[in-house]
N, C-alpha and C positions, 0 to 999 in steps of 0.2 A: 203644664207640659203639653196638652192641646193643642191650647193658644200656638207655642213654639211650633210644631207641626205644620199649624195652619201657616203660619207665616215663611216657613220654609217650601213650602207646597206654593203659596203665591211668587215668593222671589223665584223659584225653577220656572212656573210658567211663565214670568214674566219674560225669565230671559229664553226659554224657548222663542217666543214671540219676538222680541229681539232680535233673536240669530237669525228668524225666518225673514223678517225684513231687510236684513242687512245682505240677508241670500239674495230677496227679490231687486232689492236696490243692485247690487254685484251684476247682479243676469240683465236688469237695464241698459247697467252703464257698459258694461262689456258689447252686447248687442248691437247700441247705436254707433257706429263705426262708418269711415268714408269708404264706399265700396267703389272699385274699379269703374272707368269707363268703356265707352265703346270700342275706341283705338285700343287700349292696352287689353281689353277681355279678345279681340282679336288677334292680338300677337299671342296672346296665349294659347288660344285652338287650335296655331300652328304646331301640323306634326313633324316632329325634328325629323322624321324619317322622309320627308317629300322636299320637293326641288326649292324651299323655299329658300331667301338670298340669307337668315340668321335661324340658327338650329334652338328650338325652345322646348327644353325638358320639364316637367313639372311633378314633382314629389313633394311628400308629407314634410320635410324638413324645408323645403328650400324651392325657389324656381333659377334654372341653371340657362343662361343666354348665351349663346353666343360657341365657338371654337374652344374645349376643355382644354384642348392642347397648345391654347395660345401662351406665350410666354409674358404675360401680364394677367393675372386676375383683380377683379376687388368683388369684396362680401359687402353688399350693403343691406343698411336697418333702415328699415319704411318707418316713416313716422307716426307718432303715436296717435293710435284707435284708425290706423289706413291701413286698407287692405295691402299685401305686397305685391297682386297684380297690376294695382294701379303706376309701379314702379316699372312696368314692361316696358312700356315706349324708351324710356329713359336707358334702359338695361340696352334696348336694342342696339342705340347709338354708341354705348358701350361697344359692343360685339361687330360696329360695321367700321372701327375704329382698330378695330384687332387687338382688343379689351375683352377676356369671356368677366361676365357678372354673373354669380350669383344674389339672387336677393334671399336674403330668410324671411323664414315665415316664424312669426312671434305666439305667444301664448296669448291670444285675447288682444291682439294688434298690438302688445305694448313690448317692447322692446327691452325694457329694464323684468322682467321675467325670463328672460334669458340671455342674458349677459352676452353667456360662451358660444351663441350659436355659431361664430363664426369659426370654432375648432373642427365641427364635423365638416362643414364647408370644405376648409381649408383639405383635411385628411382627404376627403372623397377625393378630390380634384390633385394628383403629383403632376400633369403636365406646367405648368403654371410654375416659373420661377423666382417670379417677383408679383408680390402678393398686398395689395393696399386694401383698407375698410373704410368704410364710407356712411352715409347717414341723412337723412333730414328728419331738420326739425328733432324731437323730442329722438327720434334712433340715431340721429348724427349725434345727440349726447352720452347714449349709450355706447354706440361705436367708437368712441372717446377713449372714455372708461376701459373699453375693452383694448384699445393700443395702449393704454397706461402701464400696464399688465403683461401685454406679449410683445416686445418687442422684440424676440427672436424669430415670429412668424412674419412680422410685417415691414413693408418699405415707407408705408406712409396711410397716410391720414386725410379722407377728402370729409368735408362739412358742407353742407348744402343747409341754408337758413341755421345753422345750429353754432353749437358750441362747447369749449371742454369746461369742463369743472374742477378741471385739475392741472395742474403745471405740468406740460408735455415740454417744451421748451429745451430739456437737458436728453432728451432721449434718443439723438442722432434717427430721429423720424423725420418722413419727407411731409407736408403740410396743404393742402389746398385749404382757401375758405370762400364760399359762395353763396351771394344771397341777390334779392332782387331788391332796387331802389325803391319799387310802391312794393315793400313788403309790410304788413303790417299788425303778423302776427311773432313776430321773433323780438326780443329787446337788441335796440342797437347798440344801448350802454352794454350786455352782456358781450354782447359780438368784437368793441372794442376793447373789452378787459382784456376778449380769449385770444385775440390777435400779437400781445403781449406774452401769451404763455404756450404758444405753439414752438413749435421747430423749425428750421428754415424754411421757409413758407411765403407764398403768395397770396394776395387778396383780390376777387373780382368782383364788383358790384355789377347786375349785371342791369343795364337800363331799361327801365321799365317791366321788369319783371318783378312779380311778389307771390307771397309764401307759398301757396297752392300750386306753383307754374311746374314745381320740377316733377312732378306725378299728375297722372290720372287721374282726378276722384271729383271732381268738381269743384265748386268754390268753397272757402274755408270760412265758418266763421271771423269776424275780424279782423277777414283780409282786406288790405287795398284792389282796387282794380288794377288789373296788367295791361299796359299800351303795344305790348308785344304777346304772341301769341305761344301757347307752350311750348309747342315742338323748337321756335327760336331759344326759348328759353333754358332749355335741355342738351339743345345742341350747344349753345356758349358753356354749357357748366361741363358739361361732357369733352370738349376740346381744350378747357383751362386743366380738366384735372390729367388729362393722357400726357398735354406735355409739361405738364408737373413728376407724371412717373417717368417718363423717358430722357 
C-alpha cells in the first residue's frame, strides 16, 4: 500500500512539473511576437483630439482610425503573434480613403482566441453602414471564419496574404483577395483553392510585394524580399479593397 502512495506521489509531481513547463513554454511563445515599427508607433501617439489630417483612438479592445461616422467601416485581424499597432499605417490609408478601420487587439496576438471580436467593434461604432472584415495572414483566416457566421453584420470580406477555410462562395458576401508576388510565407496552392470558394470577388497580386509588406513589424521569417516598398504596397491593397466595397 506504500509502495502505491509512493507512485501516486511521483506521477502528481511529475505532472506538476509538466504543467509548469508547458506554463513556461506558453509565456515564451506568446512573448516572442512582431512588435510595431517606427511609422505605425507614430500614428499611434497621434492625439485624436489635435489637428491631425486622420483621428487615432486607442483602447483596451481595439485601435479605432479614421472618421466613426464614415459610411464604410472594416474590422481587421492583425496576423498571428503581430502586434495590432503595426496595422496603423495600413488602417491610416483606410481612413484617408474615407474607410474608418478599426483594428482588434487579440488575446496573445492570435486571433483564433477571439473569434468575435469584431461584434464589439461592430456595436461600438452605429455611424458606419456598411461594414466589411478584413485580415492578414493567420487573422485574414480568422476574419473568415468570422463572415462565415455573421453575415447579417457584414458586406464583405477583404484577405490580405490569407485565406478561408471554409466555402464562403453561397453567402451573397462581397470578396477581396490580396497578396504579394515575392510572398513567401502564405501557400499559393491554399490561396488558389480559396479563390474558388469566395463570393463574387476580385483577385490582386500585388508586384513585388510579400508577406510582411502589408504591416509594420519588420521582416518575417520566411519571407521573400519586396522590390516595392510598404507604404506602395498598402496603398495598392487599400485602393483594391475600397473599390471592391463601393
Amino acid at each position: 500500500m506504500a509502495a502505491k502512495h509512493t507512485w501516486l506521489k511521483r506521477i502528481a509531481a511529475a505532472l506538476v512539473i509538466l504543467a509548469a513547463i508547458l506554463a513556461v513554454a506558453l509565456g515564451v511563445y506568446v512573448s516572442d511576437y512582431s512588435r510595431a515599427g517606427s511609422e505605425a508607433e507614430a500614428i499611434i501617439a497621434v492625439d485624436s483630439a489635435s489637428d491631425a489630417s486622420v483621428a487615432v483612438a486607442d483602447f483596451d479592445a481595439f485601435i479605432a482610425v479614421g472618421d466613426e461616422n464614415s459610411e464604410y467601416g472594416i474590422v481587421f485581424y492583425p496576423g498571428g503573434k503581430v502586434a495590432p499597432e503595426a496595422y496603423a499605417p495600413l488602417a491610416a490609408k483606410f481612413a484617408e480613403q474615407g474607410v474608418f478601420c478599426v483594428i482588434a487587439k487579440m488575446p496573445f496576438n492570435l486571433a483564433f482566441l477571439n473569434l468575435n471580436a469584431a461584434d464589439s467593434a461592430i456595436s461600438a461604432y452605429s455611424g458606419a453602414s456598411h461594414w466589411w472584415i478584413g485580415g492578414h495572414s493567420l487573422g485574414g483566416v480568422a476574419a473568415a471564419s468570422y463572415a462565415a457566421s455573421h453575415t447579417s453584420k457584414l458586406e464583405g470580406l477583404a484577405l490580405l496574404a490569407a485565406y478561408s477555410t471554409e466555402d464562403l462562395s453561397q453567402l451573397g458576401l462581397k470578396a477581396e483577395l490580396v497578396y504579394g508576388s515575392n510572398d513567401g510565407v502564405v501557400s499559393r496552392e491554399r490561396l488558389d483553392a480559396c479563390i474558388a470558394q469566395l463570393p463574387a470577388s476580385s483577385v490582386l497580386q500585388i508586384a513585388g510585394g510579400n508577406h510582411a509588406g502589408f504591416g509594420d513589424y519588420g521582416a518575417q521569417s520566411g519571407d521573400n524580399e519586396a522590390t516595392i516598398l510598404p507604404d506602395e504596397q498598402q496603398a495598392q491593397a487599400v485602393a483594391a479593397i475600397v473599390a471592391a466595397m463601393r
